[in-house]
Backbone atoms as SQL, in Angstrom:
CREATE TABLE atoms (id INTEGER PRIMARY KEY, chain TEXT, resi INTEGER, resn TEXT, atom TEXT, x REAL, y REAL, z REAL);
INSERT INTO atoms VALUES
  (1, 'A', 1, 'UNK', 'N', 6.942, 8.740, 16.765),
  (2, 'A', 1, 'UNK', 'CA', 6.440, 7.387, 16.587),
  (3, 'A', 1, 'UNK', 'C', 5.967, 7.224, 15.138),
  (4, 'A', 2, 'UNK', 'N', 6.425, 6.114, 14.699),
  (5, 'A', 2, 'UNK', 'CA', 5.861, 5.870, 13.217),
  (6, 'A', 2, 'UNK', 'C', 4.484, 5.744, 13.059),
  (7, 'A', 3, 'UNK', 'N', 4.000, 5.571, 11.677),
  (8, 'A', 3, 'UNK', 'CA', 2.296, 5.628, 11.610),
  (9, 'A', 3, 'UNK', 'C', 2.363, 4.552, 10.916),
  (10, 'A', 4, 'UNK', 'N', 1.874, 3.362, 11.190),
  (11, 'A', 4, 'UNK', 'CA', 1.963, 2.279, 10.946),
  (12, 'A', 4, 'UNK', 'C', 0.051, 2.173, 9.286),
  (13, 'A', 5, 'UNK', 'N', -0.010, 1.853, 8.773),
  (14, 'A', 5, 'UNK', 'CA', -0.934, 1.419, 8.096),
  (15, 'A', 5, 'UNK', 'C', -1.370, 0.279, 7.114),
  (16, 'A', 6, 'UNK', 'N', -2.499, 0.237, 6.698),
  (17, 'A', 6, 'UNK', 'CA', -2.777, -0.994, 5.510),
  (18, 'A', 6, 'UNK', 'C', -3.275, -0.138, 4.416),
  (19, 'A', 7, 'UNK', 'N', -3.243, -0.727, 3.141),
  (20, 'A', 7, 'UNK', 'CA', -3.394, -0.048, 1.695),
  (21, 'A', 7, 'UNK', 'C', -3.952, -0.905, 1.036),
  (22, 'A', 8, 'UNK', 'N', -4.970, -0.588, 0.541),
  (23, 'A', 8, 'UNK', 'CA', -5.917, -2.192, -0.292),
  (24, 'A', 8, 'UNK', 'C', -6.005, -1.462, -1.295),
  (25, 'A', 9, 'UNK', 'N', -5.258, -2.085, -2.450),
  (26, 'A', 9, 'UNK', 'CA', -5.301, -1.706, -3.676),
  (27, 'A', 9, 'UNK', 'C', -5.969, -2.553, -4.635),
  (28, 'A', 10, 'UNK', 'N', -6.866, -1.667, -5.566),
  (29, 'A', 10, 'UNK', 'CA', -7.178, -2.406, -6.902),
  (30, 'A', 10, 'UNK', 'C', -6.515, -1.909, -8.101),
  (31, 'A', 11, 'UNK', 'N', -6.185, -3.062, -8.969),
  (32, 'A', 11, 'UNK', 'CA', -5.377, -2.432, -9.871),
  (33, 'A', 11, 'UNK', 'C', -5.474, -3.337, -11.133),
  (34, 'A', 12, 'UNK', 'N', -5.404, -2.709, -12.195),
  (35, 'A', 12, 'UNK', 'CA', -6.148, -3.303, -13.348),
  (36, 'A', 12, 'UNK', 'C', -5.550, -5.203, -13.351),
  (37, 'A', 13, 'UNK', 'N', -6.818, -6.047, -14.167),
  (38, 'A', 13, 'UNK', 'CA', -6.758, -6.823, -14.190),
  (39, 'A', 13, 'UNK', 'C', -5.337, -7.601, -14.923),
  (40, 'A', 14, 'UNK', 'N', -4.774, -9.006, -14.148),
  (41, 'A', 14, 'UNK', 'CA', -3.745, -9.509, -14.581),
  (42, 'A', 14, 'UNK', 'C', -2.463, -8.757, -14.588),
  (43, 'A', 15, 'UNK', 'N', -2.479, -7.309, -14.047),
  (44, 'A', 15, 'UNK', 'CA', -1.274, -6.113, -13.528),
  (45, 'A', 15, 'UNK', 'C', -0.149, -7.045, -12.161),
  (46, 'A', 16, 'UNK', 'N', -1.207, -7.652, -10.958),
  (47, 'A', 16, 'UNK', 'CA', -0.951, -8.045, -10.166),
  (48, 'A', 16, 'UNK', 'C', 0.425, -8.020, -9.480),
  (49, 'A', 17, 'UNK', 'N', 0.744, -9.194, -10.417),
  (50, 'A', 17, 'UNK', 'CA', 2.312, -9.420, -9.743),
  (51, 'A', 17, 'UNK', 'C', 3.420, -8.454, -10.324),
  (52, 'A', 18, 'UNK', 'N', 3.053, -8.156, -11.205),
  (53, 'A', 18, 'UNK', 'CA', 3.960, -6.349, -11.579),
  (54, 'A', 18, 'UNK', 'C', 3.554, -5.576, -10.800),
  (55, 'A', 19, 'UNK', 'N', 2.426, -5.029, -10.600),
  (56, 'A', 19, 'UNK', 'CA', 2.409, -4.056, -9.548),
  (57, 'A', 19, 'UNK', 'C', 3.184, -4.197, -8.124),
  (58, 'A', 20, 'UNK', 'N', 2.925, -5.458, -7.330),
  (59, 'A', 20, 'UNK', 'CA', 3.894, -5.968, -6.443),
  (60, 'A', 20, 'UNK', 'C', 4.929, -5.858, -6.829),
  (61, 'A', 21, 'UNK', 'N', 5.415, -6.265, -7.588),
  (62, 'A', 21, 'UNK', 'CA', 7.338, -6.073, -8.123),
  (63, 'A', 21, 'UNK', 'C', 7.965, -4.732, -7.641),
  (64, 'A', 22, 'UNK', 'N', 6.810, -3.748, -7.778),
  (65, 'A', 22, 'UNK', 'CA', 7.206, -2.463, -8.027),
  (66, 'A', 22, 'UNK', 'C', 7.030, -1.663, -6.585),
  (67, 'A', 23, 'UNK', 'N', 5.629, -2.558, -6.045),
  (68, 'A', 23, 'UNK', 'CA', 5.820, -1.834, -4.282),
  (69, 'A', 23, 'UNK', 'C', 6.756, -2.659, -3.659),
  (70, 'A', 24, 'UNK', 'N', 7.230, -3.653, -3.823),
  (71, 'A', 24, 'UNK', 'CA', 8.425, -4.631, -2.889),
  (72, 'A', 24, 'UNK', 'C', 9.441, -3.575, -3.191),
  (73, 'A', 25, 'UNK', 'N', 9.836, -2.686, -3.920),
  (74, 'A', 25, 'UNK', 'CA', 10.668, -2.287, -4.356),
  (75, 'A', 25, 'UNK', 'C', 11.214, -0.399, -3.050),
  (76, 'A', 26, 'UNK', 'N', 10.280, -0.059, -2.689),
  (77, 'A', 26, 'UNK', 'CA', 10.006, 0.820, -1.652),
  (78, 'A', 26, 'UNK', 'C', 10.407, 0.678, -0.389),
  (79, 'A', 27, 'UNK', 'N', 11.236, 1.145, 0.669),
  (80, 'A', 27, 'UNK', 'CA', 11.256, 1.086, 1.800),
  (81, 'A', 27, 'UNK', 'C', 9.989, 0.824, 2.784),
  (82, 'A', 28, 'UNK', 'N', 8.993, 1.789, 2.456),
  (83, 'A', 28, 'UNK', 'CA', 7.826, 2.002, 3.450),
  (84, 'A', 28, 'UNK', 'C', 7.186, 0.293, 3.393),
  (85, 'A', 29, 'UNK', 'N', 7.012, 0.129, 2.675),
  (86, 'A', 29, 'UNK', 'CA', 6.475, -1.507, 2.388),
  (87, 'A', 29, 'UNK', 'C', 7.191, -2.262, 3.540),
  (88, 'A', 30, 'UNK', 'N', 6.339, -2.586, 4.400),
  (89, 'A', 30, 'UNK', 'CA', 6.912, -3.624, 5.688),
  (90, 'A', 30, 'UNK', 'C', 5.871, -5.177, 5.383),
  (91, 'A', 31, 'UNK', 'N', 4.924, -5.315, 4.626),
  (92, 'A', 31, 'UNK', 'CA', 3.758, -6.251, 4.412),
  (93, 'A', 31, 'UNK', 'C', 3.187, -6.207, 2.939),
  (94, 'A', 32, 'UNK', 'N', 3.406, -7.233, 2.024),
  (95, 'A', 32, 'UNK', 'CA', 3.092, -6.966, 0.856),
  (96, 'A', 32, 'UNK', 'C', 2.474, -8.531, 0.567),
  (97, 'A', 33, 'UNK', 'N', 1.398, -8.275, 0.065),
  (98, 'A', 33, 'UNK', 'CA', 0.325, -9.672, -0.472),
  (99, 'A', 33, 'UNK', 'C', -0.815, -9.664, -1.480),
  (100, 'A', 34, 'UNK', 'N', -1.036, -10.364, -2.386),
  (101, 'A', 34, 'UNK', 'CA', -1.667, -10.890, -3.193),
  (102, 'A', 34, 'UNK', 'C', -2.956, -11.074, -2.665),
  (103, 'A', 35, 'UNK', 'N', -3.954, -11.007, -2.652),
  (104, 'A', 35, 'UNK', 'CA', -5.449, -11.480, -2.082),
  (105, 'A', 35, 'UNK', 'C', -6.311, -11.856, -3.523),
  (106, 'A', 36, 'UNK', 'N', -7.308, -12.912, -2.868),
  (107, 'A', 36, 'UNK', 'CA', -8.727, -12.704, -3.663),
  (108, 'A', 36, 'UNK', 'C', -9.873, -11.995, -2.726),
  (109, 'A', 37, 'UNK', 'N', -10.715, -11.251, -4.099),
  (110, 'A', 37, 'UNK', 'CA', -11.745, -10.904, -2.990),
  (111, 'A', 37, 'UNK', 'C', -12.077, -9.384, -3.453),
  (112, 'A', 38, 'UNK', 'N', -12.221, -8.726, -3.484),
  (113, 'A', 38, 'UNK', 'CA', -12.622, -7.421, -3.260),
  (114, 'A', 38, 'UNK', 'C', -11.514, -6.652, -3.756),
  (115, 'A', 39, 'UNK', 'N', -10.457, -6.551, -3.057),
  (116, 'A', 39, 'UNK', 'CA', -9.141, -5.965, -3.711),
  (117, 'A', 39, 'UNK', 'C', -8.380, -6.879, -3.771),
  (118, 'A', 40, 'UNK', 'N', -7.219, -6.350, -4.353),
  (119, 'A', 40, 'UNK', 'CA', -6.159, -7.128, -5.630),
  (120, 'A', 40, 'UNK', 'C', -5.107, -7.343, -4.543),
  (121, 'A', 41, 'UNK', 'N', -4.450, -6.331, -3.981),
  (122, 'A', 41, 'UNK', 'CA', -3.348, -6.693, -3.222),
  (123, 'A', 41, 'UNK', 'C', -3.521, -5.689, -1.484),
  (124, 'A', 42, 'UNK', 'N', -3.105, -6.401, -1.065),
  (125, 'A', 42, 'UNK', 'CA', -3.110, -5.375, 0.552),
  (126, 'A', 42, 'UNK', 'C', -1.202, -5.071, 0.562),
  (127, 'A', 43, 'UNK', 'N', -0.926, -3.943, 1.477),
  (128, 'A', 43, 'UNK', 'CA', 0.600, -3.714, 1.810),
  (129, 'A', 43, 'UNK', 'C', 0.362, -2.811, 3.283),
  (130, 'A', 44, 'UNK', 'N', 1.255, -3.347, 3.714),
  (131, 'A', 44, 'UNK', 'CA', 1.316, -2.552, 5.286),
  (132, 'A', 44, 'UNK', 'C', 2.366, -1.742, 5.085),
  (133, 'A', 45, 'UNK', 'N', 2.246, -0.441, 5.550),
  (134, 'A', 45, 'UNK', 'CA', 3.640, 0.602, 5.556),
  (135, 'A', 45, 'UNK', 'C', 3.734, 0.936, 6.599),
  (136, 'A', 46, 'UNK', 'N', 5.161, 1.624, 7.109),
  (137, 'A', 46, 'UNK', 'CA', 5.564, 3.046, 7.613),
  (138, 'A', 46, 'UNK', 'C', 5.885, 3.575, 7.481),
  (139, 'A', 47, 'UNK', 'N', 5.398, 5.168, 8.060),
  (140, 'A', 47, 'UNK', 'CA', 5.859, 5.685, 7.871),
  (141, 'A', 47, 'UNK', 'C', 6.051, 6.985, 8.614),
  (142, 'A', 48, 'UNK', 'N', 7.400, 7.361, 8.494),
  (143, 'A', 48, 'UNK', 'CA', 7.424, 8.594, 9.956),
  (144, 'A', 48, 'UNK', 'C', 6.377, 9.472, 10.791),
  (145, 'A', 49, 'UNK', 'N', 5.348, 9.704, 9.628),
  (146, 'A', 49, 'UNK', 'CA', 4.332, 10.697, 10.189),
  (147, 'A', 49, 'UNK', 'C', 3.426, 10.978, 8.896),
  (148, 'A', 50, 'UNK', 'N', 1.969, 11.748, 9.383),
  (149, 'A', 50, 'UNK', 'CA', 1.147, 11.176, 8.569),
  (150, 'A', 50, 'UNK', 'C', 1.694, 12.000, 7.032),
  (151, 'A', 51, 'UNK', 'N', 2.498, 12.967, 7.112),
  (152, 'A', 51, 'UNK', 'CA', 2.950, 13.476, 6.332),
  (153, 'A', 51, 'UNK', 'C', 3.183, 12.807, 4.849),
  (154, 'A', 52, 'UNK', 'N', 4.499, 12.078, 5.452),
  (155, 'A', 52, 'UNK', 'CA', 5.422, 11.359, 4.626),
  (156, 'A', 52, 'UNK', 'C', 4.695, 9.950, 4.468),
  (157, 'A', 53, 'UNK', 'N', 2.986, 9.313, 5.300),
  (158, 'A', 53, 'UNK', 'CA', 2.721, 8.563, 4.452),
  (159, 'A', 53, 'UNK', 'C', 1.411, 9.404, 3.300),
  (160, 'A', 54, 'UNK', 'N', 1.212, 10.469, 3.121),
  (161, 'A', 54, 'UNK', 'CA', 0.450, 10.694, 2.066),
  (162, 'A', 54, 'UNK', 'C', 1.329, 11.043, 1.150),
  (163, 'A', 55, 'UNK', 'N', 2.627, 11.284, 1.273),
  (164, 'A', 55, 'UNK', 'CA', 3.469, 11.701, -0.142),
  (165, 'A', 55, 'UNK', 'C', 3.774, 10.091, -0.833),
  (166, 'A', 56, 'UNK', 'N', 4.008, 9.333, 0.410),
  (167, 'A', 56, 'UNK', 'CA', 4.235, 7.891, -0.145),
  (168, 'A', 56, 'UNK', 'C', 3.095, 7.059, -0.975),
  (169, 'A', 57, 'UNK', 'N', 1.392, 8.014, -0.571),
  (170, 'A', 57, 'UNK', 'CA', 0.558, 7.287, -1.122),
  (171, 'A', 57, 'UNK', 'C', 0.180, 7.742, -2.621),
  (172, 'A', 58, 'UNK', 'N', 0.680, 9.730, -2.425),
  (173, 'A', 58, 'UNK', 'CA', 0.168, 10.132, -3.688),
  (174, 'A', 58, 'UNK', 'C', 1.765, 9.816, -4.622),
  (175, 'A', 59, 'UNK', 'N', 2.983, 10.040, -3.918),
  (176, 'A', 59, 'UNK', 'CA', 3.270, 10.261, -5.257),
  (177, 'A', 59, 'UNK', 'C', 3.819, 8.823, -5.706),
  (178, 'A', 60, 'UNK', 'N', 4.131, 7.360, -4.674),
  (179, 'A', 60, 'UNK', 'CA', 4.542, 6.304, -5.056),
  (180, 'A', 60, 'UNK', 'C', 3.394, 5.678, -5.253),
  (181, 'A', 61, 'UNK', 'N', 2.353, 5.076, -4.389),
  (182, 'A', 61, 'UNK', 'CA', 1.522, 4.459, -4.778),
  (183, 'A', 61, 'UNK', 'C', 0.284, 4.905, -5.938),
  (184, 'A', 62, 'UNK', 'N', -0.082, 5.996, -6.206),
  (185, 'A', 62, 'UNK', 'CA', -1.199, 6.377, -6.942),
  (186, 'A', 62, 'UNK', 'C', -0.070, 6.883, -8.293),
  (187, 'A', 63, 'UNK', 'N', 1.114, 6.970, -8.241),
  (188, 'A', 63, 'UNK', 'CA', 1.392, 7.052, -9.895),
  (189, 'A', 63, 'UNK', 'C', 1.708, 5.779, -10.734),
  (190, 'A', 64, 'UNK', 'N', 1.949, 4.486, -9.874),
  (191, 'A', 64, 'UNK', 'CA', 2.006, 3.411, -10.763),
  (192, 'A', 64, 'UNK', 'C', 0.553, 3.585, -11.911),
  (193, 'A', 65, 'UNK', 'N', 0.371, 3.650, -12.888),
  (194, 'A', 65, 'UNK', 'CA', -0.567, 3.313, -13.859),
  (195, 'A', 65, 'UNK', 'C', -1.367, 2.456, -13.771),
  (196, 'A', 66, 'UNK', 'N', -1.231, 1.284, -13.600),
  (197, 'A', 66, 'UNK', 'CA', -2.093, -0.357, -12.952),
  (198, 'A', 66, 'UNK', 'C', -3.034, -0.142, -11.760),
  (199, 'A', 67, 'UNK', 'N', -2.591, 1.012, -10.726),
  (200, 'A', 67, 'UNK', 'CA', -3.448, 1.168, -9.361),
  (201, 'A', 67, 'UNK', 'C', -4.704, 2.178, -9.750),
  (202, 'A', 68, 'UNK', 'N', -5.868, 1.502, -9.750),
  (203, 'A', 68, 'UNK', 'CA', -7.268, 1.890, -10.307),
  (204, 'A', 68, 'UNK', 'C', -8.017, 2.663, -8.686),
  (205, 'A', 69, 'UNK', 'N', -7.695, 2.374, -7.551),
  (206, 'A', 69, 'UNK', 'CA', -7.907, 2.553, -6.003),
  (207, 'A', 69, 'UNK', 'C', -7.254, 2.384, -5.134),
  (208, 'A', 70, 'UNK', 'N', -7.031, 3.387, -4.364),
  (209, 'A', 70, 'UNK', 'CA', -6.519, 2.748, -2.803),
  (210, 'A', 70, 'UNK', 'C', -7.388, 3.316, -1.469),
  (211, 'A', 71, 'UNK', 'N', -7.101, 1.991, -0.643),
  (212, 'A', 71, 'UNK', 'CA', -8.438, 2.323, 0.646),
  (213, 'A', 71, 'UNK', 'C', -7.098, 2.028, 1.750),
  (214, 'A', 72, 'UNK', 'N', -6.916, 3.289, 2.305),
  (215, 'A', 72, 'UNK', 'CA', -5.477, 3.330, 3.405),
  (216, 'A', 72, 'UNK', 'C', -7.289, 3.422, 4.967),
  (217, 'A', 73, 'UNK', 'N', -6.282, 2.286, 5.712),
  (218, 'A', 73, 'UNK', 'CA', -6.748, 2.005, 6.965),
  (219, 'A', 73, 'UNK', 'C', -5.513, 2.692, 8.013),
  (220, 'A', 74, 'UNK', 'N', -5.401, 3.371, 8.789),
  (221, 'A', 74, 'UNK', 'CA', -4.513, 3.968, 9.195),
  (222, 'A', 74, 'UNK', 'C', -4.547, 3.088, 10.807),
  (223, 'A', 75, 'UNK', 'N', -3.356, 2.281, 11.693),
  (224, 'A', 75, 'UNK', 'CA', -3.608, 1.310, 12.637),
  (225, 'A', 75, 'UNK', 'C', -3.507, 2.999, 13.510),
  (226, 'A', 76, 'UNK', 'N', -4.631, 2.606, 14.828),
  (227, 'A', 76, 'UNK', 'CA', -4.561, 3.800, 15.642),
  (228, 'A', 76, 'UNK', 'C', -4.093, 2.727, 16.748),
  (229, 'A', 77, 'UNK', 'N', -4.146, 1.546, 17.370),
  (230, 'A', 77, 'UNK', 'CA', -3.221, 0.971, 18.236),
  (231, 'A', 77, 'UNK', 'C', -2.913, -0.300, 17.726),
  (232, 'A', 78, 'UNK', 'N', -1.099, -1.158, 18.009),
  (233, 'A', 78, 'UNK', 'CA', -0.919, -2.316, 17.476),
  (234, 'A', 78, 'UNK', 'C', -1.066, -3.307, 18.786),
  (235, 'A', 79, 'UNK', 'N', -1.912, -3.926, 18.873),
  (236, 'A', 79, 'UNK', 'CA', -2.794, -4.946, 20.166),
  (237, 'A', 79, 'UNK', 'C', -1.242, -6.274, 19.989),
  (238, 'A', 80, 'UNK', 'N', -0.786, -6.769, 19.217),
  (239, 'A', 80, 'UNK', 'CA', 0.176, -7.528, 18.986),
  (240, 'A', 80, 'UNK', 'C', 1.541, -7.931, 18.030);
């Protein structure tokens, strides 16, 4: 069963919509958005197992340069 999650990223100011460019660009990315508020962008992934989503977090998401944080919420059941 896949491991479904959310990723709230902050990432340096006015980066925004480049940084998005670059996670739209990824398979695991099933949910990708812009927010105000606290963090910069949220993205929902999957991914096979919790394995393959920490390689997806360290080595795709935490080497873009622009990503200053990430806060992964991991879904433990999907209600809908």
């Amino acid at each position: 069963m896949a491991v479904l999650a959310y990723i709230f990223l902050t990432v340096t100011s006015g980066s925004e919509r480049e940084v998005c460019g670059r996670l739209s660009e990824y398979e695991e990315v099933i949910e990708l958005n812009e927010v105000y508020g606290e963090y910069d962008i949220i993205l929902g992934v999957s991914a096979e197992d919790l394995n393959r989503l920490d390689e997806f977090i360290t080595d795709k998401v935490r080497s873009i340069p622009e990503v200053i944080l990430t806060y992964t919420m991991i879904v433990a059941r999907k209600c809908k």
